[in-house]
C-alpha positions as CSV (number, residue, x, y, z in Angstrom):
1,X,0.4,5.7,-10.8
2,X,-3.3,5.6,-9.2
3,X,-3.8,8.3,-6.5
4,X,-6.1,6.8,-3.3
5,X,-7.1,9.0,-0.7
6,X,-4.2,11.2,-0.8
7,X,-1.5,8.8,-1.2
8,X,0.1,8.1,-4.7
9,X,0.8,4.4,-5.1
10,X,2.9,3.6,-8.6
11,X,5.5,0.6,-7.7
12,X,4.2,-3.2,-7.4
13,X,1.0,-2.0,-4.5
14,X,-0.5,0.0,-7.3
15,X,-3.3,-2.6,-9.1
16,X,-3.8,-3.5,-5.6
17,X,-4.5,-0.2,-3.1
18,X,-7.8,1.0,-4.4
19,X,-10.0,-2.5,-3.2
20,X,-7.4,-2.5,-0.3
21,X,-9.4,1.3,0.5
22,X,-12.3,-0.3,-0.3
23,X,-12.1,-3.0,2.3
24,X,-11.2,-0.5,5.0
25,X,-14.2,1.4,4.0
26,X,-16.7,-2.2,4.1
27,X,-15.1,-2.5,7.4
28,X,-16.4,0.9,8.7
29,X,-12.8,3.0,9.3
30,X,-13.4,6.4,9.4
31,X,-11.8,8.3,6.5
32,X,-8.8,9.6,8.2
33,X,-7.9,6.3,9.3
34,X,-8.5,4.7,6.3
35,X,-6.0,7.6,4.6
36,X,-3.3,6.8,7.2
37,X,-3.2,3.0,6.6
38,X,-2.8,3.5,2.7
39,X,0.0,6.2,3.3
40,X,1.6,3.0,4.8
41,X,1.0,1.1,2.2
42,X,2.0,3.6,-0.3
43,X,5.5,3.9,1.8
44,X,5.7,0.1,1.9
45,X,5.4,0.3,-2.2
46,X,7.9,3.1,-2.5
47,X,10.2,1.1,-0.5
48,X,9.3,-2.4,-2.4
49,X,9.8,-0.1,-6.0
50,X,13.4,1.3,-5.1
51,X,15.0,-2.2,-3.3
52,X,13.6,-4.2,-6.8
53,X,11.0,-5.9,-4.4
54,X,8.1,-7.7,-6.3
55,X,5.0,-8.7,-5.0
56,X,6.2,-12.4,-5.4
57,X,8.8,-11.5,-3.3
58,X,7.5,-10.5,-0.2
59,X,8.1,-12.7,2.4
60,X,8.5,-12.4,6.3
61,X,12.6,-11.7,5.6
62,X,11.6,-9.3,2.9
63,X,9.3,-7.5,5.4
64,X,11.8,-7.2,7.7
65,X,14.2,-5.8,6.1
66,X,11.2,-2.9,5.3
C-alpha cells in the first residue's frame, strides 16, 4: 500500500500512482487537482482489486464496466 497525496493506492495501480503524480506535477496541476485525479485513480484500483481486474486486463470493455 503506497499513500500519494492523500489517496491510499494498494490493488494492481499501486507500483504505478506515484510517477502518475509526478507527471501531473511536470505538467504544472495545481496540488488540489493533482489530489483529485489520483483519488480517481485510487477508486479505479479499489474497483480493479475487488472485481479480480489486472492491469493486463484492462480493456475498453473492462473500463466500462468501471
Amino acid at each position: 500500500m503506497v499513500k500519494v497525496l492523500r489517496s491510499f493506492v494498494r490493488g494492481p495501480l499501486e507500483p504505478h500512482v506515484a510517477g502518475f503524480a509526478e507527471q501531473l506535477r511536470r505538467q504544472g496541476y495545481s496540488r488540489a487537482s493533482a489530489e483529485q485525479h489520483v483519488c480517481f485513480i485510487a477508486h479505479l484500483d479499489r474497483w480493479m482489486q475487488g472485481a479480480g481486474v489486472g492491469l493486463g486486463d484492462l480493456s475498453g470493455q473492462v473500463l466500462d464496466r468501471y
